[in-house]
MIROGU-486505 format. One line per 4 residues: their letters; for each residue x, y, z of N, C-alpha, C, O. Coordinates in steps of 0.2 Angstrom, whole numbers. Atoms other than C-alpha are relative to their C-alpha. Example, Ala and Ser with C-alpha at 12.3 -4.5 7.8 and 13.67 -1.06 7.14 Angstrom:
BEGIN
AS> 4:-6:0:62:-22:39:4:6:0:9:5:3 ~ -4:-6:-1:68:-5:36:-4:5:3:-1:11:4;
END
This chain:
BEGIN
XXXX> 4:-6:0:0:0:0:4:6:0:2:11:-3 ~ -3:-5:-1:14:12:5:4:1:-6:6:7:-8 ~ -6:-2:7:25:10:-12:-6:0:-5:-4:3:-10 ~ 1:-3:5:10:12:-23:-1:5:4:1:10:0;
XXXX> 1:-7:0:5:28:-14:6:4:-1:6:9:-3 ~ -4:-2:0:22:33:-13:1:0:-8:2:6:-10 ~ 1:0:8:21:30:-34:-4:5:-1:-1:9:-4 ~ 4:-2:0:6:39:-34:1:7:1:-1:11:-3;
XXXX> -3:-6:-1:14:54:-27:3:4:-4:2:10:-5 ~ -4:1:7:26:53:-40:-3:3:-7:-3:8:-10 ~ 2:-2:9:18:52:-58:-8:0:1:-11:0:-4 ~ 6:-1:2:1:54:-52:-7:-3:-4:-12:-1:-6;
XXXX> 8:7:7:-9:38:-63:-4:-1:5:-2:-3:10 ~ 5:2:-4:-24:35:-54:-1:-6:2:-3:-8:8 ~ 3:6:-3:-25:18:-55:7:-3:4:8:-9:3 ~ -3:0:-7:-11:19:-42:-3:1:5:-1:-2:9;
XXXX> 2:0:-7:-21:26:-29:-7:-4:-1:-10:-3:3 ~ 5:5:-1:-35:14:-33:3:-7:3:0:-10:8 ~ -3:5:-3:-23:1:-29:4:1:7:5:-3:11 ~ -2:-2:-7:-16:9:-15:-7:0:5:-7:-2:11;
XXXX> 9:2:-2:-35:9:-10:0:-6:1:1:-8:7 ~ -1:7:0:-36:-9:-13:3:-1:5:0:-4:10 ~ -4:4:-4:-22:-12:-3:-1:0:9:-1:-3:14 ~ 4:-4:-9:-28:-2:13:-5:-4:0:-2:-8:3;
XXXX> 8:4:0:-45:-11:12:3:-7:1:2:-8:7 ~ -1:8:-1:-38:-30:11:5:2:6:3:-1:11 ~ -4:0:-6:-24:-25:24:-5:2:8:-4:-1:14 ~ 5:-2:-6:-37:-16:37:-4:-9:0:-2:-13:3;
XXXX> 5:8:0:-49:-33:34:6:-7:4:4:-12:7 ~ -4:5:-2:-33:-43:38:4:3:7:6:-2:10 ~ -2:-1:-7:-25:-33:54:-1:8:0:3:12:-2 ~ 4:-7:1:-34:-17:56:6:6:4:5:12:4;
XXXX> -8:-2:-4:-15:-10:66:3:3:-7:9:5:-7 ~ -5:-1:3:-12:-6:47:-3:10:-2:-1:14:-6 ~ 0:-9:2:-19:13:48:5:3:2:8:7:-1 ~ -6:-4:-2:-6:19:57:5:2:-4:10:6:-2;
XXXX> -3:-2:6:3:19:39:-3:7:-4:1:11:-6 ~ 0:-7:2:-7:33:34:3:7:2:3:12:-1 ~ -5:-6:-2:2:46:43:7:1:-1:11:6:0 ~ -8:0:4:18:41:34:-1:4:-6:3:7:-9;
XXXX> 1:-1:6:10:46:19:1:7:-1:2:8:-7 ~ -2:-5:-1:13:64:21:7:2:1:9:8:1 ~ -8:2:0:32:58:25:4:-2:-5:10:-1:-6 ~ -3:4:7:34:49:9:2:8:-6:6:10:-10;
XXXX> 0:-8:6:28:66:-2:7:5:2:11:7:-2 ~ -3:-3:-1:41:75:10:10:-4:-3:15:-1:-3 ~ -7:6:2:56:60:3:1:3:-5:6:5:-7 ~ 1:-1:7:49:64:-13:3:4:-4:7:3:-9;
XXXX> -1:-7:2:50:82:-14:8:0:2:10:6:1 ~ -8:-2:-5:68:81:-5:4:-2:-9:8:1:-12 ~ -6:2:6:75:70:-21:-3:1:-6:1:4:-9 ~ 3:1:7:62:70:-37:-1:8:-3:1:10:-8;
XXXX> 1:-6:3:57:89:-37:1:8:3:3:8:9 ~ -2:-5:-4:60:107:-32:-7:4:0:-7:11:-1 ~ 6:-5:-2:41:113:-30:-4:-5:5:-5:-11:2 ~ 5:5:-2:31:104:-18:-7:-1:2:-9:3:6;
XXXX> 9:-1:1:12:100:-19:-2:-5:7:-1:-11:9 ~ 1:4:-4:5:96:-4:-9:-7:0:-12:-10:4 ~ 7:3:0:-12:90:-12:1:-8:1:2:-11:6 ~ -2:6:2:-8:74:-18:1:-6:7:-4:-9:8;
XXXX> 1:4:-7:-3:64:0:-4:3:4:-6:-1:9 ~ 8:-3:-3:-17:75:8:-5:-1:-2:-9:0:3 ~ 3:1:3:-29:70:-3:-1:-11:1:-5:-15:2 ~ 2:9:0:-26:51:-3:3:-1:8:6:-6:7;
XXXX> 2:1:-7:-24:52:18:-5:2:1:-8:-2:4 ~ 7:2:-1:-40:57:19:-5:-4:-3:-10:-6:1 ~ 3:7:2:-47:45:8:1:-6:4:-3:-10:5 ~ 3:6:-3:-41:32:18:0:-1:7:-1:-7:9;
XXXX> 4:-1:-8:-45:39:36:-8:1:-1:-11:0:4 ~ 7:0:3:-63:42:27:1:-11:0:-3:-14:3 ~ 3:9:2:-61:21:23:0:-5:8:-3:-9:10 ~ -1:3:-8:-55:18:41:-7:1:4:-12:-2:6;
XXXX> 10:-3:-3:-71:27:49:-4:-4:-2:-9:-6:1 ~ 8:4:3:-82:18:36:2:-10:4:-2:-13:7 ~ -1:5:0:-74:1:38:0:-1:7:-2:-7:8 ~ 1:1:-7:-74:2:58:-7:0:2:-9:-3:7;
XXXX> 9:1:-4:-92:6:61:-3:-5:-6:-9:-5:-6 ~ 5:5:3:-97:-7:47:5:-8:1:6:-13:-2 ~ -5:6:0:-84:-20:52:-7:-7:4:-4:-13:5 ~ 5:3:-5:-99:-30:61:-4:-2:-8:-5:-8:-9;
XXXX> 2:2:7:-106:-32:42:5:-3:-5:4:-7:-9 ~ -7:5:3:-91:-38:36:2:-5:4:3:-10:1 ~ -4:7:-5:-85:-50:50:-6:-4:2:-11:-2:4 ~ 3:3:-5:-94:-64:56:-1:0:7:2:-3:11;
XXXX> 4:0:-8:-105:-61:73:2:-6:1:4:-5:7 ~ -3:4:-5:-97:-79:78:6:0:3:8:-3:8 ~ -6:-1:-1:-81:-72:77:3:6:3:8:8:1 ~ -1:-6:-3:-81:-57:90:8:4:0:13:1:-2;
XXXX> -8:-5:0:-65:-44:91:1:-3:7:-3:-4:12 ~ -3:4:-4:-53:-54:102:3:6:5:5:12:4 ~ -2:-4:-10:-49:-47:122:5:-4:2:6:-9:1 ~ -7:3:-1:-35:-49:128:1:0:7:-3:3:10;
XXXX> -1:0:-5:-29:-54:144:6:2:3:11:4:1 ~ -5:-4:-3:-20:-48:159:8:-2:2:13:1:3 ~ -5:5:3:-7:-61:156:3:2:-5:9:1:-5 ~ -5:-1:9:-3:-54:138:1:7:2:7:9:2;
XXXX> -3:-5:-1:-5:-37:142:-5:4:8:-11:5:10 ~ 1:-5:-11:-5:-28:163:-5:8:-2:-9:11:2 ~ 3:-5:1:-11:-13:155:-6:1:-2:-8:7:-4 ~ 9:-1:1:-30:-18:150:-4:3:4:-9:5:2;
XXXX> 6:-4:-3:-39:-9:165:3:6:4:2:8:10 ~ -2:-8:-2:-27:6:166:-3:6:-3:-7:5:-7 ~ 8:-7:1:-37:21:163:11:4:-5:17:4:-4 ~ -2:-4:3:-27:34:148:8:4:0:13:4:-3;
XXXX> -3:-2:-5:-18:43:159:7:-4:4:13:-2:4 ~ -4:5:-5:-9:30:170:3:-4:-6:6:-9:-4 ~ -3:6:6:-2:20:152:3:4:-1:8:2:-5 ~ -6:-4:4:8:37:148:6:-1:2:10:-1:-2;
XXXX> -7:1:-5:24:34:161:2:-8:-2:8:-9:-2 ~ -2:6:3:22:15:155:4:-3:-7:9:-7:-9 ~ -2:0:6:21:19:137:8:2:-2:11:-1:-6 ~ -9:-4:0:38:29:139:4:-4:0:8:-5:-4;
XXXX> -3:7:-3:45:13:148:0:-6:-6:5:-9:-8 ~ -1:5:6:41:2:134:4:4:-6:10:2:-7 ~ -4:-3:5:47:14:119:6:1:4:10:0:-1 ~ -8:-3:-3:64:18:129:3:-9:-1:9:-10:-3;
XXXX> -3:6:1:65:-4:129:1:1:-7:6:0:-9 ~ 0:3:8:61:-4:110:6:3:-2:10:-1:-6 ~ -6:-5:1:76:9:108:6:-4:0:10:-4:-5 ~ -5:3:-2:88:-1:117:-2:-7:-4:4:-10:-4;
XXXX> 2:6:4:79:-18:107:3:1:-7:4:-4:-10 ~ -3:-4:4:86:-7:93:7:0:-1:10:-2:-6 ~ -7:-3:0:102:-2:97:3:-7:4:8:-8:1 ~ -2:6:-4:106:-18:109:-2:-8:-2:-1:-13:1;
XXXX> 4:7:-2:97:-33:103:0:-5:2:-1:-10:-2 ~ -1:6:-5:99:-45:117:-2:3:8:-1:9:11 ~ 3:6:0:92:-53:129:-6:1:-5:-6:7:-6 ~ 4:1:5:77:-58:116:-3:-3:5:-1:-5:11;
XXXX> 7:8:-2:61:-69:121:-4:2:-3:-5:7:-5 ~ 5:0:5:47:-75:114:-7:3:5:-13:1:4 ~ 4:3:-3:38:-69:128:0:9:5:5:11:8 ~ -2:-8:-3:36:-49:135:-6:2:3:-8:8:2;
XXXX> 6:1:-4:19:-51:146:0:2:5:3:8:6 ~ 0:0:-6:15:-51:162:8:-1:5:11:-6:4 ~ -5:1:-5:29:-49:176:7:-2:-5:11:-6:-3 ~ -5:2:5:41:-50:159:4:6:0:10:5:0;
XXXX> -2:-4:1:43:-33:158:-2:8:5:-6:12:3 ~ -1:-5:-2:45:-18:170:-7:6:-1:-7:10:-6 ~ 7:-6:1:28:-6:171:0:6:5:-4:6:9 ~ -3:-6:-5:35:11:179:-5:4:0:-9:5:-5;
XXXX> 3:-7:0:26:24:184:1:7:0:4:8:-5 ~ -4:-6:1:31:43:186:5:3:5:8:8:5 ~ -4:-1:-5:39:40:202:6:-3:-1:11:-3:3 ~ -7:1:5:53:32:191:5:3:-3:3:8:-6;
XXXX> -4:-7:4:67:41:183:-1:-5:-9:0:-2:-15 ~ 2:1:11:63:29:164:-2:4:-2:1:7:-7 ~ 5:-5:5:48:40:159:3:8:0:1:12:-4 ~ -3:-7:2:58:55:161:6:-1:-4:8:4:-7;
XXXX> -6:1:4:73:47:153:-3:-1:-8:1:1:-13 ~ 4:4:7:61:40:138:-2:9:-2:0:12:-8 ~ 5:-7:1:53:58:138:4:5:-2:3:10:-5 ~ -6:-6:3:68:67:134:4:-3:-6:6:0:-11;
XXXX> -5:3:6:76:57:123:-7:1:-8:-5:4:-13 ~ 3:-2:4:60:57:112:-1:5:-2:-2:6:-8 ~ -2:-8:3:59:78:114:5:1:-3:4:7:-6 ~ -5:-3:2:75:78:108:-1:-3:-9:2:-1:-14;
XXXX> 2:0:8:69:70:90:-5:3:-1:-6:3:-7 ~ 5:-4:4:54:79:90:4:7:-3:3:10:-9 ~ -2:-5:1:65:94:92:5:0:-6:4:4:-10 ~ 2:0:6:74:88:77:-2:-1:-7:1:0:-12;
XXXX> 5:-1:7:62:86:64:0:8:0:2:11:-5 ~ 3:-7:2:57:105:69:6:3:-2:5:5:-8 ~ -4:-1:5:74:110:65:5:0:-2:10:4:-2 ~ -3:3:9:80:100:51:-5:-2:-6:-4:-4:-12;
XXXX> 6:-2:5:62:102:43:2:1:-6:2:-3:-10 ~ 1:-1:6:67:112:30:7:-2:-2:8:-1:-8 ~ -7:1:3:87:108:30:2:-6:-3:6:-7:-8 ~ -2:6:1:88:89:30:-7:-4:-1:-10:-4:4;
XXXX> 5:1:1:73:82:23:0:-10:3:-4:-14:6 ~ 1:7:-2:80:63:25:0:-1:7:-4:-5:10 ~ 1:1:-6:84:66:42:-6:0:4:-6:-2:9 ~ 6:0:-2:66:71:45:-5:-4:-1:-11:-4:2;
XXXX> 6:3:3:57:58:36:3:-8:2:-1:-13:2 ~ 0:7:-3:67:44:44:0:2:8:-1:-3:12 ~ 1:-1:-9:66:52:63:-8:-1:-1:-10:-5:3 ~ 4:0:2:49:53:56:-6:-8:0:-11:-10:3;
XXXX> 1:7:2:47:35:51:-2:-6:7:-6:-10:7 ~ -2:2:-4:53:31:67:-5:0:8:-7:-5:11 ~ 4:-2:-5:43:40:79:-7:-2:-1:-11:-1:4 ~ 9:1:1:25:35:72:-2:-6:3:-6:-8:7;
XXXX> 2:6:-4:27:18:75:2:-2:5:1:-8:6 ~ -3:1:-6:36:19:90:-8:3:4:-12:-1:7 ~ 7:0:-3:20:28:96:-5:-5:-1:-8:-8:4 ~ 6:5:1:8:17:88:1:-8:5:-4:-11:6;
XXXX> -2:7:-3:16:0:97:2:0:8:5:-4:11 ~ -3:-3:-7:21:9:114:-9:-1:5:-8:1:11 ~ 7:1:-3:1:5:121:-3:4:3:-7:3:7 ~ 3:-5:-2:-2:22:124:-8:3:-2:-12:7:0;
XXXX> 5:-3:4:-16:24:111:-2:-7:-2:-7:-6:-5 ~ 4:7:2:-21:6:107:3:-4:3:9:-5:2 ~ -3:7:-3:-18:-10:117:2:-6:-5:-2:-8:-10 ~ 1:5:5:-10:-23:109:2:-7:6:3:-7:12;
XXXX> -1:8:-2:-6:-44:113:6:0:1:10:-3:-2 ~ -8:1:-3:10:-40:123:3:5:1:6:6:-5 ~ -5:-6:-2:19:-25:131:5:3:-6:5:8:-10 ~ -4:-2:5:33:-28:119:3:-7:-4:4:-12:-2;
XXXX> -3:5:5:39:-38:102:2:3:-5:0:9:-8 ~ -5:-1:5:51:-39:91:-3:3:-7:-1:8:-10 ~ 2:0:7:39:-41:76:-2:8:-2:0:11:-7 ~ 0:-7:1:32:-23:81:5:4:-3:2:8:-8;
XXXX> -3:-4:3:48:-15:77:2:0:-6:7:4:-7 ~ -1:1:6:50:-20:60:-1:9:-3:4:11:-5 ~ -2:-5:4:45:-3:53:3:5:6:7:8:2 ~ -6:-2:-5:54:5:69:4:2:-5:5:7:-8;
XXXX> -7:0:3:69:-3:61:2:1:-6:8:1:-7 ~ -1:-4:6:67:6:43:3:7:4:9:8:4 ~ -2:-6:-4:68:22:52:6:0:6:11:3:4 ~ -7:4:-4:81:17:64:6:-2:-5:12:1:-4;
XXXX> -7:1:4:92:11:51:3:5:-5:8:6:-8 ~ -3:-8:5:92:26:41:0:3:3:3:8:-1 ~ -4:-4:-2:96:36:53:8:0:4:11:5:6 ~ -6:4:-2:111:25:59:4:1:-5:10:3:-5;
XXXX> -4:1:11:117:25:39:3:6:1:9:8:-1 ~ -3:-6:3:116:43:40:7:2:5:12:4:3 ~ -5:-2:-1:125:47:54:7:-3:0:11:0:2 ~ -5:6:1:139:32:50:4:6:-5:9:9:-3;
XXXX> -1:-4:5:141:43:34:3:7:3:9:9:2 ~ -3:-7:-4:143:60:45:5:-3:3:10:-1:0 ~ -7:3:-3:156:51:56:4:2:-4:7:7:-3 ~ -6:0:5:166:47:42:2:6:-5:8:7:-7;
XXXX> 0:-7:3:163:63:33:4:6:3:6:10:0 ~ -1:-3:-3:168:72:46:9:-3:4:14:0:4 ~ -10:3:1:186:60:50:4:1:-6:10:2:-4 ~ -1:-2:3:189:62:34:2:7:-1:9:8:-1;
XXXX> -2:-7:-1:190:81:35:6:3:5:11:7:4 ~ -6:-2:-4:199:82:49:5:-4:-1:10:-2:3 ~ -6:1:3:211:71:40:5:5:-4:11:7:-4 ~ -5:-2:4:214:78:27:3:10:2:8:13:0;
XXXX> -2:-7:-3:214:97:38:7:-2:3:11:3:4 ~ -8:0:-4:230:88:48:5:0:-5:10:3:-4 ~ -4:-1:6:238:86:30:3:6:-1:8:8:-1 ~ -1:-5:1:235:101:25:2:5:4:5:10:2;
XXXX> -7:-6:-6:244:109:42:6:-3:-2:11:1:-1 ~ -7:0:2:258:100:37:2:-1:-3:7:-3:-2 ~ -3:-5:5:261:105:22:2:6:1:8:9:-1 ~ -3:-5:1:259:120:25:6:2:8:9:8:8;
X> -3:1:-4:269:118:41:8:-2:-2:12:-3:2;
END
């Protein structure tokens, strides 16, 4: 769904975002966890415009995010006409996830606590299990110092997207990438079947690796330089 909208953005053939339609409709029907792609779709046009073009139209990924938050609306209050009544939406237990009868509020110092693990799941990957449940994993509250370590560390990439907006577009569209679904998988806004998993960060780990690349590149960009500036002192030395 996201590589033909991301086409779509591009050359503008329609029977790209019919299919990018299509693909939203069969993926919602099959794990309804896939709207939270729509919010990249305004990140994708920003990639776009960074390498393809020097004017940028904001209609085009504006236009086809609201169409399929329009499909999401329609598909959730008809989801009962489409599924089988024997087959109810699955509840989850306090076993798979501790945070079923925390009230809004109480799941934000948690949530922080799981995104800050996913971070270091990221950057550290080990110990692994199959298994991040109940009494598995660490559930803090605010009289902890994680959710304020979590909380700073994510202010510190909101702050830059704001600014490297308009200087570094890849680096806003991969911190970008990064942060959506770290949000969406952190149980702050939708419970999911298990504090934390690996599978979750799959798209994380897009966003993640592209900003590891770049900075890899700056590193070396930047040793590089001050190579060749110790040369250059002694030459002229």
């Amino acid at each position: 769904m996201v590589f033909k909208c991301k086409k779509y953005s591009i050359d503008k053939k329609p029977h790209r975002l019919f299919l990018c339609i299509l693909f939203f409709i069969l993926g919602f029907l099959t794990k309804q966890s896939i709207y939270y792609y729509v919010a990249v779709l305004p990140f994708l046009h920003i990639l776009n415009f960074s390498f393809f073009s020097k004017k940028s139209n904001w209609k085009v990924p504006g236009y086809t995010a609201l169409i399929l938050i329009l499909l999401v609306v329609f598909l959730t209050f008809s989801k009962d006409l489409l599924l089988p009544t024997q087959h109810p939406g699955r509840k989850y237990f306090f076993y798979e996830n501790p945070l079923i009868d925390s009230s809004f509020l109480s799941r934000i110092p948690a949530a922080l606590t799981i995104s800050l693990y996913n971070l270091k799941l990221l950057v550290w990957p080990f110990v692994l299990s199959y298994y991040y449940g109940y009494n598995q994993v660490a559930i803090h509250s605010w009289n902890n110092w994680l959710p304020y370590i979590s909380l700073l560390l994510h202010l510190a990439m909101i702050f830059i997207l704001i600014k490297y907006f308009r200087h570094n577009k890849f680096l806003v569209f991969a911190t970008m990438l990064y942060l959506i679904n770290i949000a969406a998988i952190s149980n702050v806004f939708i419970l999911l079947p298990g504090l934390i998993a690996e599978r979750f960060l799959f798209f994380a780990s897009i966003g993640y690796s592209m900003i590891l690349a770049y900075g890899i590149i700056k590193l070396f960009e930047k040793l590089m330089w001050i190579q060749q500036g110790n040369k250059f002192y002694g030459l002229t030395y």
